[in-house]
C-alpha positions, 0 to 999 in steps of 0.5 A: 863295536866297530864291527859286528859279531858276525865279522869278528866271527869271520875274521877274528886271528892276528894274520887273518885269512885274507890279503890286504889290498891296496887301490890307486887311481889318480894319486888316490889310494884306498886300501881295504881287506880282501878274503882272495884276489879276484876282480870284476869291474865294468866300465864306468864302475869306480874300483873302490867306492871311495876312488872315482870310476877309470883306470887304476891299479891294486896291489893285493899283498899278504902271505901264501899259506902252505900246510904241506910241501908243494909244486904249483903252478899259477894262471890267470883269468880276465884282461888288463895288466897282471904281475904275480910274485912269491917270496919276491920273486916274479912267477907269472905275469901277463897283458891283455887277454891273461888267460894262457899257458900257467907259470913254471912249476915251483917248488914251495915248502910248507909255512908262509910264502910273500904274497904278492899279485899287482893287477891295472886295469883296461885304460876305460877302468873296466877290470877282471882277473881271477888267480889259478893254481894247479899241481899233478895232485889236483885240477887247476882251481881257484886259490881257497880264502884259507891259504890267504893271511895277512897283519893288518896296516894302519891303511887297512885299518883306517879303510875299515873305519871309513867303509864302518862309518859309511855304512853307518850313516846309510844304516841311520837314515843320516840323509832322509833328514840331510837331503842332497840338494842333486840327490845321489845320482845314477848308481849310489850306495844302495842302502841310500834308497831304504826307507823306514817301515810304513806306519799307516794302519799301524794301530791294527798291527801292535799295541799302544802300549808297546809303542810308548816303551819302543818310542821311549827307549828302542835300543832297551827293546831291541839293542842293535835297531838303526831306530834313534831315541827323539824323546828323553822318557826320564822325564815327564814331558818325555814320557807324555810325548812317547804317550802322546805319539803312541796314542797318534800312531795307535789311531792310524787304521785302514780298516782292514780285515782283522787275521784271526789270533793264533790257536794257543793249542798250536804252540807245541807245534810251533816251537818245533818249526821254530826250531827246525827252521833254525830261527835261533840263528838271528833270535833269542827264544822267546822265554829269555828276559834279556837281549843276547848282546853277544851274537846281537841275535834279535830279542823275541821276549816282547812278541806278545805285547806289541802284537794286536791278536793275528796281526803276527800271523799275517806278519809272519806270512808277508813280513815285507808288506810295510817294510821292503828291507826288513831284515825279515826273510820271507819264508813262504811260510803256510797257514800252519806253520804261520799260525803255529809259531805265531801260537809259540811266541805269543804263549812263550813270551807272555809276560816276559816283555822288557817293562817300562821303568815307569808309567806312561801318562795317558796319550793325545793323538792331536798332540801327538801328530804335532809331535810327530811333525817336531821329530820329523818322523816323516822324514824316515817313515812314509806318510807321517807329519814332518817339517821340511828344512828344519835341518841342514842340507848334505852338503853343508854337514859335511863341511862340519866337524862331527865328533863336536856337535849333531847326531854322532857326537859325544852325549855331553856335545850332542844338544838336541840332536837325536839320540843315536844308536851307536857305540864310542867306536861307531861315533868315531867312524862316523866322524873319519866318515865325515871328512871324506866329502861324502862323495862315496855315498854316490857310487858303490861296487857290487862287490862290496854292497854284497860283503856289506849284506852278507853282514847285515842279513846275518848269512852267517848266522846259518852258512859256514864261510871258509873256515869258520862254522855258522853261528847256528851250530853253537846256537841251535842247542837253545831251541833244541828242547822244543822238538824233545817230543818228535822221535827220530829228529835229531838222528837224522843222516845230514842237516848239513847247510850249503857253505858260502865260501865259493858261492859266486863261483860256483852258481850262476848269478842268475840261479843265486837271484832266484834262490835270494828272491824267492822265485826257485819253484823247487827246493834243491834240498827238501830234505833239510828242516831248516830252509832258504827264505827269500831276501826280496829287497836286493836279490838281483844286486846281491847275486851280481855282487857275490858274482863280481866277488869271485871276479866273474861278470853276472851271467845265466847259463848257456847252452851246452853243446853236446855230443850223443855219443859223449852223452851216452857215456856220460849216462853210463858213468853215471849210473850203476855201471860207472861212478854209481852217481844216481845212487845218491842224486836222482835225476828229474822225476827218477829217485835215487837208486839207495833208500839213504834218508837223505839224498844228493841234489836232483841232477835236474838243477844241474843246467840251471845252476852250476857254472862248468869250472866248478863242477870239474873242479868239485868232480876232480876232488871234491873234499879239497872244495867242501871238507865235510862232504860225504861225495867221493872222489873218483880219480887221482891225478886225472886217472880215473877209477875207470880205465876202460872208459875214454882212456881212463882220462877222468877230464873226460869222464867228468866232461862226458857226465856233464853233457849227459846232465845237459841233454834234452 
């Protein structure tokens, strides 16, 4: 398919909750689907990846949708030129510095309202804007996703189809065999630069035998793997070269200290992490005997035989040690749970592996090593044989039409080329792709790497996003058997997890980083069974783009000022004798004063964590940002429940709390 489950997740309806967002530079144009207007692009960044780095313009156009009847007005962040029209009438426009008085009130009915918003950039090319709304009943705030829709064009369409054919010849390693002559310069598209897992010593880590099925046929073990098919296993010669470099990479050993198998008695113990952890989201259960082609979850029935014993203990406690991009996250898991889930896996999937359809002849590894040169597995996975310039360079590939003939064409136009993993429509992206030049493999967007990551790293697959719920809220029934023996789990208060929908608005980039990376030393919400894992690999270019996303420029926080009297205030409101917030939230070492089961956020992230727009946005009304929360609101209007209090302006209030929670 041309997008994956999780994007049609996302994104599936007719008028889709986003905008269609048209670039221009130069006479060029690209167009592509934005949830909500925003931009944030630094000198010497292209707009777009397929648009060269300088002045240029966008036009976001789509409808404003309203479930009630309104008054609002509209405002703007950032510099450059900016235009805002609704139903085709002009309702704000600005030069310069954008941010100032907010437009004239409008009256708006309920239903779909043009959308229109045209923004140029600084004469460098640099560009930020974000949009405002406001009304008596609510804060000035950003536009939600949600009150965006648009009918796809056919220059969305085709936008989409260049960014899915590029993304998948980044994702299929096209240029670890097409090597650039001039490389990809200073800023390419980040997934140019992954590589392969690293295969030395890989004998000490799985079996054999796995490895001739998985050489065989990889998308039969694993139907969403970028790996291709080098050798035709229907054949005798196939299966004796799928024998031969099974025998080669089994030979490769460094010696290391063996990890002790898993305890099978652990098992129990281990489907019940597996279950709270919500693994489920990004894999099947490993007593199923067939992949989920649906959700594309990772297939988990072949544990047992490619594992040697404990080598998925340690793969479990570092799965990133020979494979920095591995999708994978690093949970940071303990002896224990370790060896516990290791110990379910292993019993769960025994015997249930996907079986070859015949036998394998026994393998060679002489013969397989020059196997491995003929398939030029090198060029993928570091360290193994290959023969340089036996394919063409980049440039030259690009001058070819690839639906008729290579790696992306039909299998009856294919020749010898390797089988790629792709679909009709994933061959078809791939041929658009490749009349474009390949000059956008050079430059990327953080904006975008980071809408292409929330994909790949299935973020969906436990976060909710505007309105639509994460994958595990439908999955998790599957592992939900694994915990029938623990009283009381699943009568828990709240399992809820954060959503992503303001994500990049809401956290400093620099706390995002910690959170992708690993380095956070305490969890904001332990009292959740599943928890965030570490994404390692792009931490720090994923936390700068879901910033730049949200139209806000990477940042740490800074110091607050503060007032002592506003700070005493602020501890009072605070407490028991204003909104009662520490009922809930402790603050440092200082428990919450309620034994609720599940607690508030400790207050002590506070600093490190929340930029102060949103918090006086998420303290004006804090349903309007995250429907389910259980966080009351305080004050309607800006008049607050406590009217003896800096005049009852809740403004105030929630600016008095906020230094309270930034005093050292």
């Amino acid at each position: 398919m041309l997008r994956s489950f999780l994007v049609l997740l996302m994104l599936a309806a007719a008028a889709r909750a986003e905008l269609i967002a048209t670039f221009t530079r130069e006479g060029s144009t690209d167009t592509r689907r934005d949830r909500f207007p925003a931009l944030s692009i630094a000198k010497g960044e292209p707009a777009t990846p397929f648009l060269t780095p300088g002045k240029f313009e966008v036009v976001w156009k789509g409808k404003l949708k309203l479930d009630k009847r309104q008054r609002l007005a509209f405002s703007f962040e950032g510099e450059g030129s900016v235009e805002l029209k609704i139903g085709g009438n002009e309702m704000l426009k600005r030069e310069g510095a954008l941010a100032g008085e907010p437009s004239e009130t409008k009256r708006l009915n309920p239903g779909e309202h043009d959308f229109e918003l045209i923004y140029k950039s600084k004469d460098d090319g640099s560009a930020s804007m974000r949009i405002y709304w406001q009304e008596v009943g609510f804060v000035r705030q950003t536009i939600p996703p949600t009150a965006f829709a648009a009918e796809e064009t056919e220059e969305s369409k085709a936008g989409d189809i260049l960014r899915s054919g590029r993304l998948h010849f980044a994702q299929q390693n096209c240029a670890k065999c097409h090597v650039p002559s001039e490389g990809f310069g200073a800023t390419p598209m980040p997934e140019t630069s992954e590589i392969g897992p690293i295969l030395i010593g890989i004998g000490e880590r799985v079996t054999e035998e796995w490895l001739q099925r998985w050489i065989s046929d990889p998308k039969h073990l694993r139907p969403t793997t970028h790996m291709p098919t080098l050798v035709n296993a229907e054949t005798e010669e196939g299966r004796q070269q799928a024998a031969d470099l099974a025998a080669f990479l089994a030979s490769s050993k460094l010696g290391l200290p063996a990890t002790p198998a898993p305890d099978p008695a652990l098992a129990e113990k281990g489907g019940a992490h597996f279950h709270e952890l919500g693994c489920v989201a990004c894999h099947s259960t490993p007593d199923r005997d067939g992949p989920d082609l649906e959700t594309k979850r990772i297939p988990l029935n072949n544990v047992a035989s490619k594992f040697q014993p404990g080598a998925l203990v340690a793969f479990l406690k570092k799965p990133d040690a020979y494979h920095a991009t591995t999708g994978m996250p690093d949970f940071k898991f303990s002896d224990e749970e370790a060896n516990s889930i290791a110990a379910y896996l292993t019993k769960t999937s025994a015997g249930n592996e996907t079986k070859a359809a015949k036998p394998y002849p026994k393998g060679d590894a002489a013969r397989g090593e020059k196997v491995a040169a003929s398939l030029q597995c090198g060029t993928c996975h570091p360290g193994l044989p290959m023969e340089p310039g036996k394919v063409a360079p980049l440039e030259a590939i690009f001058k070819k039409d690839w639906s008729a003939s290579g790696c992306a064409a039909p299998a009856d136009k294919r020749g010898n080329a390797p089988v790629l993993n792709l679909d009709d429509d994933a061959r078809s992206a791939l041929a658009a792709f490749g009349k474009t030049g390949g000059d956008s493999l050079k430059r990327d967007t953080p904006a975008e790497f980071a809408r292409r990551q929330i994909e790949s790293m299935r973020c969906i697959g436990c976060h909710s996003m505007d309105d639509h719920q994460s994958l595990l809220s439908s999955t998790h029934e599957d592992s939900k058997k694994l915990t029938e023996h623990l009283a009381g789990l699943h009568e828990r208060v709240d399992q809820t997890r954060p959503q992503l929908t303001f994500i990049g608005e809401m956290l400093f980039t620099s706390y995002i980083e910690k959170m992708l990376d690993g380095s956070m030393e305490k969890r904001p919400r332990p009292w959740l069974g599943t928890r965030m894992p570490a994404f390692k690999a792009h931490a720090k270019p994923l936390a700068e783009g879901l910033s730049k996303m949200h139209g806000f420029e990477p940042s740490a926080p800074v110091k607050v000022e503060t007032d002592p009297e506003m700070v005493e205030i602020g501890k009072k409101l605070a407490g028991t004798e204003g909104f009662g917030c520490t009922t809930c939230h402790g603050i440092g070492p200082v428990k919450p004063t309620a034994a609720f089961e599940v607690e508030g956020i400790n207050f002590e992230f506070v600093p490190d964590r929340m930029r102060p727009d949103y918090y006086h946005r998420w303290m004006d009304n804090p349903a309007m940002v995250t429907p389910s929360t259980k966080m009351p609101r305080y004050a309607d209007g800006n008049a607050s429940q406590r009217t003896d209090v800096l005049e009852g302006d809740a403004g105030k209030q929630y600016e008095a709390i906020w230094q309270y929670l930034h005093a050292k």
